[in-house]
C-alpha positions in Angstrom: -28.6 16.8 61.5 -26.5 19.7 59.1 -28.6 21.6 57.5 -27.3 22.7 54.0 -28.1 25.1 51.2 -26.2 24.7 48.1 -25.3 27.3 46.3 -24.5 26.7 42.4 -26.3 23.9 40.8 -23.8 22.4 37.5 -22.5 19.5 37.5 -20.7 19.4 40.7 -23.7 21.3 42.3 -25.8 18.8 41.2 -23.5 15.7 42.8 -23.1 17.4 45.8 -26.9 17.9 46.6 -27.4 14.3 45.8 -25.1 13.2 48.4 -26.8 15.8 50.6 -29.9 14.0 50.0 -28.9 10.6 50.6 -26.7 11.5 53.3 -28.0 10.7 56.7 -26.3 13.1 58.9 -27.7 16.0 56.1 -30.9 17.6 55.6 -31.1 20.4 52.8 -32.6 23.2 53.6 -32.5 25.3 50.2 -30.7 25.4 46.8 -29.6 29.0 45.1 -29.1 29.2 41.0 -28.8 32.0 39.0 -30.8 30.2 36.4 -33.5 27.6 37.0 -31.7 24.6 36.4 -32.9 20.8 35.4 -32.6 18.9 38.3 -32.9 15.2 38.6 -35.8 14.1 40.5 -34.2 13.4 44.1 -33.7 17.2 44.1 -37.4 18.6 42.7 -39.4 19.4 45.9 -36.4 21.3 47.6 -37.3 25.3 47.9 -35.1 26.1 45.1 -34.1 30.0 45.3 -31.8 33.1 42.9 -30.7 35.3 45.5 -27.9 33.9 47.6 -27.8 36.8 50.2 -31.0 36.4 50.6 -31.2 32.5 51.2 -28.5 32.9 53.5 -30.4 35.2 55.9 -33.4 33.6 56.0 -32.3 29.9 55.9 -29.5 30.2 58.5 -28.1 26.8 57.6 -25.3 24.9 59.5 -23.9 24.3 56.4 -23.4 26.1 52.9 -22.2 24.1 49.9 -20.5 26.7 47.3 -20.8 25.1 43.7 -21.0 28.4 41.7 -18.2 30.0 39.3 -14.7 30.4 40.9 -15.1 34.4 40.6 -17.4 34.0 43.7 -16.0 31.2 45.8 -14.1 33.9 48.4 -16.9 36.5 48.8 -19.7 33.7 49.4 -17.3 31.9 51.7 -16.7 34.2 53.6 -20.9 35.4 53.8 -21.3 32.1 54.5 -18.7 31.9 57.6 -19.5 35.1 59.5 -23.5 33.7 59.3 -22.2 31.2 61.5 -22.3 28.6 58.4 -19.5 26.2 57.7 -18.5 25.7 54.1 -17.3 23.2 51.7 -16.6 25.0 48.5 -15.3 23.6 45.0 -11.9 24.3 43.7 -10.6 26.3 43.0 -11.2 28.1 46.1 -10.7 31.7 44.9 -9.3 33.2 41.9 -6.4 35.1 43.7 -4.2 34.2 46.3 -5.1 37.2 48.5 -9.1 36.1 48.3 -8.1 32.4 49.2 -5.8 33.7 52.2 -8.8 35.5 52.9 -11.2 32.8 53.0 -8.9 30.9 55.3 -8.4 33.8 57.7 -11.9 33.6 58.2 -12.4 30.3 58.4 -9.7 30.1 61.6 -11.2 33.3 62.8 -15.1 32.1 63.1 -13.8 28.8 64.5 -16.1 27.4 61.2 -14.9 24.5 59.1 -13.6 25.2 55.4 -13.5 21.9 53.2 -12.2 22.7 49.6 -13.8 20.3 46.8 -10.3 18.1 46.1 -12.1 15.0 45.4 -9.2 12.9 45.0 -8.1 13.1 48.7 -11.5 10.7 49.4 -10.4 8.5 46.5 -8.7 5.3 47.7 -6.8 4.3 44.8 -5.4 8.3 45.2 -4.6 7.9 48.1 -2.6 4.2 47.8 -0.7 6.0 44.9 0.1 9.2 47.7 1.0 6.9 50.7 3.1 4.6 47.7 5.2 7.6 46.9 6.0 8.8 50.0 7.5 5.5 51.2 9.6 5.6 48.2 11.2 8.9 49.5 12.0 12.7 47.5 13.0 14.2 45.6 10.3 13.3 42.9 9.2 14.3 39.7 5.9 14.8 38.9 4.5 14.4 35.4 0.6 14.5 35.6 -1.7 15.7 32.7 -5.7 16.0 32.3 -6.8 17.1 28.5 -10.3 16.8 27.3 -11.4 16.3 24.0 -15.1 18.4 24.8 -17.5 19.0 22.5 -21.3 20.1 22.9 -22.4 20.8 26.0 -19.3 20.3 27.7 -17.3 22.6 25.3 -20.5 25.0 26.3 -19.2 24.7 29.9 -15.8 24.6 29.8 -16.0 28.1 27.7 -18.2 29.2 30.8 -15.5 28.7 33.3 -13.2 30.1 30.8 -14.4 33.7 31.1 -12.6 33.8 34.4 -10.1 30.8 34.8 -7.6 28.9 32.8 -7.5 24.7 32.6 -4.4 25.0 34.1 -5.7 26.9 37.3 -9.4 25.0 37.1 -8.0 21.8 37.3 -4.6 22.0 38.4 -5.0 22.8 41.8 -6.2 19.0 41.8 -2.9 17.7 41.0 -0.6 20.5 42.6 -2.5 19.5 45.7 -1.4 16.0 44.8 2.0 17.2 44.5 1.7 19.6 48.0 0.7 15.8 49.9 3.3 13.5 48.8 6.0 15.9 49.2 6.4 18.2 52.4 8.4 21.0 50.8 7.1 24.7 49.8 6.8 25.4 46.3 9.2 28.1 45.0 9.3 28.6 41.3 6.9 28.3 38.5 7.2 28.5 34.8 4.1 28.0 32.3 3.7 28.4 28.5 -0.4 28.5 26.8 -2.0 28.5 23.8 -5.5 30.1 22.9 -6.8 26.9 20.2 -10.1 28.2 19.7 -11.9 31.3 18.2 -14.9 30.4 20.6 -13.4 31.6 23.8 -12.3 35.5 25.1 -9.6 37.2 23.8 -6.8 37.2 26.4 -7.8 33.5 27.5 -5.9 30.5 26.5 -7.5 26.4 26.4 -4.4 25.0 26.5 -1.3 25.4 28.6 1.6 23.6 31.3 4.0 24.5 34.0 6.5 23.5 35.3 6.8 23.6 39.3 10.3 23.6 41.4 10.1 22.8 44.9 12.2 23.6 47.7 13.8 19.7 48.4 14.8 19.8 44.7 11.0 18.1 43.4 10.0 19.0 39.9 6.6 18.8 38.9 5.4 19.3 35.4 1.4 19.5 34.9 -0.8 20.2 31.5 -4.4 20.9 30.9 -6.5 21.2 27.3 -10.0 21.5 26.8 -11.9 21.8 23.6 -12.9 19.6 19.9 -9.3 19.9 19.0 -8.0 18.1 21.8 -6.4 15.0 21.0 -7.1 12.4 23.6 -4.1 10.4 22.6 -1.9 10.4 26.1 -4.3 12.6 27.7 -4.1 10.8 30.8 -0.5 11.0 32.4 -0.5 10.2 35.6 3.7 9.5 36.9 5.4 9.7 40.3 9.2 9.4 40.1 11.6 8.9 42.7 15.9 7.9 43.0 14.1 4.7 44.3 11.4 4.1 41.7 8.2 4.8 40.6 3.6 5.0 41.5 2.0 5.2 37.7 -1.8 4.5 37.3 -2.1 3.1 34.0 -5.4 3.3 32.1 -6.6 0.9 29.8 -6.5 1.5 25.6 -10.6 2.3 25.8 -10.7 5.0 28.1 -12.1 8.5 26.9 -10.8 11.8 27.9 -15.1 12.9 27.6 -16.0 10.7 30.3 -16.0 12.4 33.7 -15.4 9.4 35.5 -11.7 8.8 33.8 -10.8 11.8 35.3 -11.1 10.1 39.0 -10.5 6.1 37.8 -7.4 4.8 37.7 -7.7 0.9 36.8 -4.1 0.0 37.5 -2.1 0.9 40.0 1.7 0.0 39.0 4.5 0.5 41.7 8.2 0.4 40.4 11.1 -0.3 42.8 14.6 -0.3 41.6 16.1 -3.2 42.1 13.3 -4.9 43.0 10.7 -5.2 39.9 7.2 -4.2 39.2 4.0 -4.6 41.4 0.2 -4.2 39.4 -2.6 -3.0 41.7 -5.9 -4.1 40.5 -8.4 -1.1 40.9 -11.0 -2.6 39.6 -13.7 -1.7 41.8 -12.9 1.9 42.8 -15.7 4.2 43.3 -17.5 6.1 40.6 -17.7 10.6 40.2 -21.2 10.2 42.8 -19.8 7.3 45.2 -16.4 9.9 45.3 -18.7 13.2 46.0 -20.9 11.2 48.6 -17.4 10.2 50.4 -16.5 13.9 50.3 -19.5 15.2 52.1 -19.3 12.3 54.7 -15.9 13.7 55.6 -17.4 17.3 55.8 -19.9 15.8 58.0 -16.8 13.8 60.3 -14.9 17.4 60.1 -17.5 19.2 61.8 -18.4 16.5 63.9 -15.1 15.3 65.2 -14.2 19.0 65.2 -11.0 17.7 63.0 -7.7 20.0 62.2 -8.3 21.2 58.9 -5.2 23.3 58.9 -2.9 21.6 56.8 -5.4 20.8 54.4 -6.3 25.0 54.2 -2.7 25.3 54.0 -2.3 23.4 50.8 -5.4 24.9 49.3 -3.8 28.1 49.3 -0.3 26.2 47.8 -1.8 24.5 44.9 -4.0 27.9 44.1 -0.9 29.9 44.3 1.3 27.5 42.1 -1.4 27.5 39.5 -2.3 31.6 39.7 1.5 31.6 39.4 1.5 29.6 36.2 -1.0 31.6 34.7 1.1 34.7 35.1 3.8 33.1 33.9 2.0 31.9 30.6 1.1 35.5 30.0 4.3 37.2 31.5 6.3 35.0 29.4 8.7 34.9 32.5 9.4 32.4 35.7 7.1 33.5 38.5 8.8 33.0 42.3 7.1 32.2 45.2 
């Protein structure tokens, strides 16, 4: 049995402890918030804590789940490791390239497992689309997009995140990590342009930007992120693999919302494009939903540690995507190509 405390109760917090709960091979031991949050009912009689040092000490869990703001993924990683603790932490999983080398350093120097929250990797229609590009062979181009029309509460949490991160580096470590699996090759250059949309959020930050990514077989990989009411969710969802030999492209149907969290993960149809040789339509139908996806993460955090699995190359390309999109966000406010 692992036992957990959860650090950071949000959205993903929250998800996370559920699959905790339900999850045989976990028993949680604590949660930490800053705040005293509303939590769902499965999560009520758990000793709920606001110090995170503190809970650390005295709980001494296998286990610490880090679902708190980016600006302390590294330092409460790295508490976490040298208490003996494994950790799976959400993306991003620092805010600088130095902390997330950090992080990782630690992680191979305590022999302690370090999961970082990419969700997709335990998503099978992801993966299909990954394993689909591959066999068509490099170079590719990427063209992937998430923007989201928020408003209300959501709007209230994206500003949150924006006092220290960018969409593009918030959520584009997702699809650079995308990029990172189907093609082998280091990223080298990066080139991004941003736009601050909205009074509501910091001087100095931006809601919407993209990059451009070059890698170093000649791959090109263009990403975009947007959040806020003046969003358009018109072609919000832009999801294209290219190769010389053809094309993956998951195709969404005309009703889907860029509000619902679950469109982020769905992909309803899988179409594969061979030259030559026509169009094939996966039906995706009955792909799992955001809590299915989070349950299947932490049952892989539970095989990691386990099965004692080689987590290297997946550290490795946490520190990739994070430095493409750091990189990006220099660039946007740089106005200049950023190498790497």
């Amino acid at each position: 049995m692992i036992r957990v405390l959860v650090a950071g109760l949000g959205n993903m917090g929250i998800s996370h402890a559920l699959a905790y709960h339900t999850g045989p091979e976990f028993r949680i031991v604590g949660l930490v918030n800053r705040s005293t949050p509303d939590l769902p009912p499965e999560l009520r009689d758990y000793p709920l804590g606001h110090d995170y040092a503190e809970a650390l000490a005295r709980l001494k869990p296998d286990l610490v789940c880090i679902a708190t703001y980016s600006d302390s993924h590294a330092d409460f990683a790295v508490a976490a490791m040298r208490a003996g603790a494994h950790v799976f932490v959400e993306k991003p999983l620092a805010t600088t390239v130095a902390d997330a080398q950090r992080v990782v350093d630690c992680a191979v120097r305590t022999g302690r497992k370090l999961v970082v929250g990419y969700i997709l990797r335990h998503h099978p229609s992801w993966q299909r689309l990954i394993a689909e590009a591959r066999a068509l062979g490099g170079p590719y181009v990427f063209r992937l997009n998430l923007n989201q029309q928020s408003s209300g509460p959501t709007w209230d949490v994206h500003k949150a995140l924006m006092r220290t991160t960018p969409p593009i580096v918030d959520c584009g470590v997702h699809y650079v990590d995308v990029m990172c699996q189907i093609t082998d090759a280091a990223p080298v250059e990066v080139r991004g342009m941003g736009l601050r949309l909205s009074d509501e959020i910091a001087p100095g930050m931006y809601n919407y930007g993209h990059f451009q990514v070059l890698f170093g077989d000649g791959s090109a990989g263009w990403y975009e992120a947007g959040w806020g009411p003046m969003m358009s969710d018109t072609a919000f969802f832009v999801k294209d693999v290219v190769s010389p030999n053809g094309a993956v492209s998951i195709r969404m149907p005309e009703s889907a919302r860029s509000d619902d969290i679950d469109t982020h993960t769905r992909t309803s149809t899988l179409r594969i494009h061979r030259v030559g040789a026509g169009d094939e339509d996966l039906n995706m139908a009955d792909e799992p939903g955001h809590q299915d996806l989070c349950d299947r993460e932490q049952a892989f955090v539970a095989r990691a540690i386990a099965e004692d699995i080689d987590l290297s190359r997946h550290m490795t390309d946490a520190v990739r995507s994070l430095a493409v999109c750091i990189a990006a966000d220099e660039s946007v406010r740089s106005g200049a190509p950023v190498k790497l």
